[in-house]
N, C-alpha and C positions, 0 to 999 in steps of 0.2 A: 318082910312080914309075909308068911302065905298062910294065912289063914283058912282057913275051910267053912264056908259060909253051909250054917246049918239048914236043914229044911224041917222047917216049922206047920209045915201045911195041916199036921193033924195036929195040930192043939187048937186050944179055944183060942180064938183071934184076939178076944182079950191079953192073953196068956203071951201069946206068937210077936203082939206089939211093944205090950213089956219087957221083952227079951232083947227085942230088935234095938228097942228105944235106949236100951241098957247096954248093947255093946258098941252101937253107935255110936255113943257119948264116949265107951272107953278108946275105940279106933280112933276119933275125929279130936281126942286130946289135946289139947296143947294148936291146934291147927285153927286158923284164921279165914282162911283162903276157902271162898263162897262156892267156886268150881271143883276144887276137891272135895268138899262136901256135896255137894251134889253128885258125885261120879261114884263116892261112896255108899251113899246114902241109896243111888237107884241101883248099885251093884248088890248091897245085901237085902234091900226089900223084893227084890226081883227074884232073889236066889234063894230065899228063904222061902218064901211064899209061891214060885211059881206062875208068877204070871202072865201074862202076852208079852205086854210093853209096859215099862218101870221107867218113867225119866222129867226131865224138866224143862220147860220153855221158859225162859231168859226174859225179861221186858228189856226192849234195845229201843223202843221209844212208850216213854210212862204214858197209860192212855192211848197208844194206838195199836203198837207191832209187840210181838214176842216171837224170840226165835228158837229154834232147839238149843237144847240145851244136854248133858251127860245124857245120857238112858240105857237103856238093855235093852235089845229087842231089834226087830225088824227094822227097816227106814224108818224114820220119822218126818212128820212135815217140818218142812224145812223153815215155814214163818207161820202164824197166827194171827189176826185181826185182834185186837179186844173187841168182844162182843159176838164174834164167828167160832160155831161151834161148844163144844163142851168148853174147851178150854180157855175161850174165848170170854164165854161168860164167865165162868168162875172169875178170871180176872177185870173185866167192866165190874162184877158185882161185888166182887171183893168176899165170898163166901165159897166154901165149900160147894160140889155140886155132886149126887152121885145120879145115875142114870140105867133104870135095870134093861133099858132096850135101847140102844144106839137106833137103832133103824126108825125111832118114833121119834127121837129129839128133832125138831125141826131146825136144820142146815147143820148136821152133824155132819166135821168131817173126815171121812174114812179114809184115815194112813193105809191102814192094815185090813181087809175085806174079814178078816176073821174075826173082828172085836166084834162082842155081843153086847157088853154092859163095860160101864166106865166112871170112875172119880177121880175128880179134879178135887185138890186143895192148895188154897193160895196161900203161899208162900212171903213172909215179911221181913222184913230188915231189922236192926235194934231200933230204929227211928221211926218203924210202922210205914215204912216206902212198902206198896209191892215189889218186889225183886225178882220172881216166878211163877211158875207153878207147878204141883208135883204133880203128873198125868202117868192111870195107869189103868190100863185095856186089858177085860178078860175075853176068853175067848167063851165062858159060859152066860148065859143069858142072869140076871139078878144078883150080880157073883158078889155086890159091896152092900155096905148098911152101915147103918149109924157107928156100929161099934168101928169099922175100921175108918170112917170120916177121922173120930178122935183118937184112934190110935195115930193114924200118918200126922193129922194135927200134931199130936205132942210130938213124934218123929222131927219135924219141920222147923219145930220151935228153937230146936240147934241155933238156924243160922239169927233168930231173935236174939244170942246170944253172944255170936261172933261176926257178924255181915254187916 
């Protein structure tokens, strides 16, 4: 397959989600396997929309650790706390998080010295286990909102399907 991952950057985000959301489902077909989906999933969100860093941290202990997981982009932190950080929290708290200024979240931590704003969305199993979470760093300050929390929401909802 080589596909040619479109760039979506100037439609309405609504629009750019629905797209994604829709060729996702047709790539990720017939496929089971949670790390394929995920290597997929941060390859065309990352490639369509352009962002810093597109990828996912793993829970490799439910309630304490996550690790990286597929992504795009720069290094990534190599582990995570629950509770430490952006991403940390989203999964203690089991909810979406977005953040229009990194530098004010208290014990935000900095993979990448260029991320300005950032959202987390937690990630679930067909059993409702956390299983990840989907982390992605812009390099402009306020770059997420509501509509893209539920765009990558339905995005995610894949592995509710197959994991």
């Amino acid at each position: 397959m080589a596909e040619t991952i479109a760039d979506l950057r100037e439609l309405p985000r609504a629009v750019a989600y629905a797209e994604l959301s829709e060729q996702i489902n047709l790539v990720l077909e017939g496929i089971d396997d949670p790390v394929c989906g995920m290597a997929t999933i941060a390859a065309l969100v990352h490639g369509a929309l352009g962002f810093l860093w597109t990828g996912f941290y793993r829970v490799v202990e439910p309630g304490k650790l996550m690790r990286v997981g597929p992504y795009q982009g720069s290094l990534g932190c190599l582990e995570i706390a629950f509770g430490k950080g952006v991403c940390g929290t989203a999964a203690a708290q089991r909810r979406a998080v977005i953040v229009d200024d990194v530098d004010l979240f208290p014990g935000h931590i900095a993979c990448d010295a260029r991320a300005r704003s950032e959202i987390v969305v937690p990630v679930f199993n067909r059993t409702g286990d956390l299983m990840a979470v989907l982390d992605i760093d812009s390099d402009t300050p306020s770059a997420f909102n509501e509509e893209d929390q539920a765009g990558l929401e339905t995005i995610v909802r894949w592995f509710q399907r197959t994991a």
